[in-house]
N, C-alpha and C positions, 0 to 999 in steps of 0.2 A: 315127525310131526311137531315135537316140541320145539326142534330148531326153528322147523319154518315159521311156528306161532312166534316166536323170539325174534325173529328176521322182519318181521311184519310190525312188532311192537318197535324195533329199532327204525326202521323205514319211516313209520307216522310219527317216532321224535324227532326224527333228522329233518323232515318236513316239518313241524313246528316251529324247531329252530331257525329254519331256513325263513319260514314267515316270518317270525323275528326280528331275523338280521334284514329280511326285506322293509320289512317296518320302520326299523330302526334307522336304516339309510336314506328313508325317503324324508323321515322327519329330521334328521341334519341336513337333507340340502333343502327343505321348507327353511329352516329356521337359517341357514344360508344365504339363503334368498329373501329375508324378512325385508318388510314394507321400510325404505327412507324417509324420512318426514324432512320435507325442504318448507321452510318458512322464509317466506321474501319478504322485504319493508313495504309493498305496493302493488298494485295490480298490474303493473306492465312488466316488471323484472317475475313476475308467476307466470304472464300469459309468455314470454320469452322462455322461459325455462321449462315449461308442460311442453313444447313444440321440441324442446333437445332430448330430456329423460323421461322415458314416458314409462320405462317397466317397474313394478314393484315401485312406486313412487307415490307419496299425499305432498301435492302441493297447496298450501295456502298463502294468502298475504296477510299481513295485517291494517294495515293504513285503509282507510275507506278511500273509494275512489274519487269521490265528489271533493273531497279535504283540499286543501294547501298544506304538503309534505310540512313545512316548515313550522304551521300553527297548530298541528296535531299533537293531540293530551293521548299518550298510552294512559291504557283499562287493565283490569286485573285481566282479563280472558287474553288478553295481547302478552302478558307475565305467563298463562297455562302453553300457551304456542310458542313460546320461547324455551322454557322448559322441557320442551317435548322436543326439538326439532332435533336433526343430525346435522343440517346443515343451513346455515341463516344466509341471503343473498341481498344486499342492501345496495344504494348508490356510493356509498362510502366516504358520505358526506357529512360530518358535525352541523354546519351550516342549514343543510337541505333537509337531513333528519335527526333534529337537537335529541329528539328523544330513545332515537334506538338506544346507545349508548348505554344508560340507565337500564334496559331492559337485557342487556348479556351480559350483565353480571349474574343472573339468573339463569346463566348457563355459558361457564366457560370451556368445557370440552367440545360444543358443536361446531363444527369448522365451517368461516366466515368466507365468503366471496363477496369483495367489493367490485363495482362498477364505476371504478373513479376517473373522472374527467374527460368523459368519451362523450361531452356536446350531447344534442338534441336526441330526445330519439322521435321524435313527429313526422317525419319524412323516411324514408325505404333504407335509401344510402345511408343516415345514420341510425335507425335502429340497425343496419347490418352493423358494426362497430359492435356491439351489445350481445346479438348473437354471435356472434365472431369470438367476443371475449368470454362469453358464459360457455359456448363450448369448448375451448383449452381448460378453463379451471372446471369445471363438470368432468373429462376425462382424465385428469388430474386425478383427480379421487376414484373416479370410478375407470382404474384402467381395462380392466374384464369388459369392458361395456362401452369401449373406445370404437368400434366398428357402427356400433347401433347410433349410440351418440352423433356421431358425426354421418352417419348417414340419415339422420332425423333435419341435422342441422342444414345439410344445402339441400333436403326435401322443401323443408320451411323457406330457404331464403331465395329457392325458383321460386316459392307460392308469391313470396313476397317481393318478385320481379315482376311476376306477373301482375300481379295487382294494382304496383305502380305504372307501368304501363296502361293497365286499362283507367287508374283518374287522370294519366296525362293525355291521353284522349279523348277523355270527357272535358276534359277544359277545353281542347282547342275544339271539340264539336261542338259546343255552345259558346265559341267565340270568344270566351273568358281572357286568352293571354293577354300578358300585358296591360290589363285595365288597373289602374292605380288605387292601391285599398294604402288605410292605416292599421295598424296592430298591435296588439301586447305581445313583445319583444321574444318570448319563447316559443310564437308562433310565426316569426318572420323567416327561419329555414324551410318551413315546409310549404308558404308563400311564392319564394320568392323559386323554390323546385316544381312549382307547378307554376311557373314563368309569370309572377304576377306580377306587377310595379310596387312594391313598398315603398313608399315615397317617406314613410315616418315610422320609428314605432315606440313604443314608451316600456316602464319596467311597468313593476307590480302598481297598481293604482294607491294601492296604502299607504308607500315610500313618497309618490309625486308629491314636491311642493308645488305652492300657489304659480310660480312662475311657471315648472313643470307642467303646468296642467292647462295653464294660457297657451303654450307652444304647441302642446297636443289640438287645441282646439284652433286656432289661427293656421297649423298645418291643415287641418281637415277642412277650414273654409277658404283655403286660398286657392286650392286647387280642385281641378274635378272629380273627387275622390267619389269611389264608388259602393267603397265597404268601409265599416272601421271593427276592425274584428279582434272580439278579446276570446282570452282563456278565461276557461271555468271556473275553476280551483283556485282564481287570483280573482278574482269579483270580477261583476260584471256592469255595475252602477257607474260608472266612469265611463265605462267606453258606449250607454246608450244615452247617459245627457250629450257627446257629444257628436253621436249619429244625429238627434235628432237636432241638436243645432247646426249641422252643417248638411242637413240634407239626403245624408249618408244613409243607407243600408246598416243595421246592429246587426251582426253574425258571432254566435256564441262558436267555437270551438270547446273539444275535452281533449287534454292531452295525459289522462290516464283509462284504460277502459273498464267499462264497466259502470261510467257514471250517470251516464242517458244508456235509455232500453235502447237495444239492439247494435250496443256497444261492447260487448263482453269480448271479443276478441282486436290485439292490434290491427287485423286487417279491416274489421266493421268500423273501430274506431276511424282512422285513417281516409274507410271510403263516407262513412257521416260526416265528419269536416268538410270534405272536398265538394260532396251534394249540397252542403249546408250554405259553402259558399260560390254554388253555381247559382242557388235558389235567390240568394243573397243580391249578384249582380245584374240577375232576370229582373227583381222587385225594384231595383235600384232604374234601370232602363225603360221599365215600365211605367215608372211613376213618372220620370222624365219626358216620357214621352205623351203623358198626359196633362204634364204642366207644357209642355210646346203646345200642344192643341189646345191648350187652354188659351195660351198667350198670342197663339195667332189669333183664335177667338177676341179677346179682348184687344188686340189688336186692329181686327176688322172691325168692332165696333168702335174704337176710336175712330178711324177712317170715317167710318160713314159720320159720327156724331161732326169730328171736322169740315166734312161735307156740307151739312146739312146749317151748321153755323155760316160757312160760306154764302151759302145761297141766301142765305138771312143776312146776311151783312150787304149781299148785292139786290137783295129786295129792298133793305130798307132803302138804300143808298137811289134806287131806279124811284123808288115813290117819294124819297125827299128832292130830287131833281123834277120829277113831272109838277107836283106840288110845286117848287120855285118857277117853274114854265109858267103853270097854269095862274096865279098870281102877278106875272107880269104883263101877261094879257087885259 
């Protein structure tokens, strides 16, 4: 009986132990599996990268989206998400973001993914460039997670087939191709992919000198323009004094998301612009076709008014002859 009591006292240790080392194994592969912190310079290089890594993963940006990359001041709380991150994802531009630079020195172990020199991403075909490239350097690091990675990635870039697809249907079911707009120059690929006439388009409105800005506005009144469509983030005062002198349609685009509501993803973003400017070339038509009816209006009242001078020039004309009759008599 003593042994058996001994048997039972060693059995409910070996199960202790056993919980233990159960324990103890679950929490190295928690802390295995600890959360990556990716900080991006912007909201479109986070909305690209939440769509490829999505497990164990805090993605944030820092740049507001509404901003121009170029005139944005870093904040001490932009210095706390630099600090913290594992891995920082920027355009990898000095030019486009003066101020990342200054902000990793405040952390040089996090490993950096640049996005250098892959054009637009406003249109399908080139944001694919972008996902393309953030998924080789994402499974790069994370090779354990190269199946999921890449199977997130042409999840996301069918979505973003399709999508293109359905605005390039919407242009040509509301008759849009081919009608000739003007534009701010970052937004003339994703124009000119949804088949539109860019007949012109300008830089940043800040940069335009005086002559610059006569050529923009002589372009838009010489021909039959139907939009003159700027970016957000680059102002948008230039491109509505010269909608409104030549007649034009103002069409704001964002080519970051998240800056107008029910923009928080590149594909909302993408399909807003594209509504923005169907809406755009409807007002532009519509107005036109109220100054026709106008102008045949005043039109026809010329006619008649010429008319009516007529018959007044042949009335006077018939009573200064009866008159000369009637005197001769």
């Amino acid at each position: 009986m003593v042994f058996k009591k001994g048997g039972t006292k060693i059995r409910k240790k070996l199960i202790i132990i056993l919980t233990f080392l159960l324990i103890s194994c679950f929490t190295i592969t928690t802390s295995a599996e600890e959360t990556t912190n990716v900080v991006c310079s912007n909201s479109i290089l986070a909305d690209f990268t939440s769509n490829i890594l999505k497990d164990n993963v805090t993605i944030e940006y820092i740049m507001p989206p509404g901003v121009c990359p170029a005139f944005y001041d870093a904040t001490p709380s932009d210095v706390s998400k630099i600090i913290s991150a594992d891995i920082v994802i920027s355009l990898g531009s000095p030019l486009k973001e003066p101020w990342l630079a200054g902000l990793l020195t405040y952390n040089s172990d996090c490993k950096i993914i640049e996005c250098k020199d892959l054009g637009e991403w406003n249109f399908p075909s080139g944001a694919k460039k972008y996902i393309e490239h953030l998924t080789e350097e994402i499974s790069t690091i994370f090779p354990e997670k190269n199946e999921s990675i890449y199977m997130n990635s042409q999840l996301y870039l069918t979505k973003m087939e399709e999508k293109g697809q359905e605005l390039l249907d919407k242009i040509k079911a509301n008759n849009s191709i081919n009608k000739q707009v003007i534009c701010m120059s970052w937004q003339k690929e994703f124009l000119e992919w949804l088949d539109l006439n860019v007949t012109y388009s300008y830089g940043p409105p800040q940069g335009l000198s005086v002559q610059g800005e006569l050529d923009v506005i002589n372009a838009a009144s010489n021909n039959n323009i139907y939009a003159v469509i700027d970016n957000l983030q680059s102002g948008t005062d230039f491109g509505a004094r010269v909608a409104s002198e030549s007649g034009a349609s103002h069409v704001i685009f964002t080519n970051f998301p998240g800056a107008i509501p029910g923009t928080d993803t590149y594909l909302e973003m993408i399909t807003y612009n594209t509504e923005q400017l169907i809406e755009g070339i409807k007002a532009y038509e519509y107005k036109q076709g109220d100054i026709s009816e106008l102008q045949d209006q005043i039109t026809g009242l010329e006619l008649q008014r010429n008319a009516l001078i007529i018959l007044a020039i042949i009335f006077v004309i018939f009573t200064i002859t009866f008159y000369i009759m009637y005197k001769k008599k």
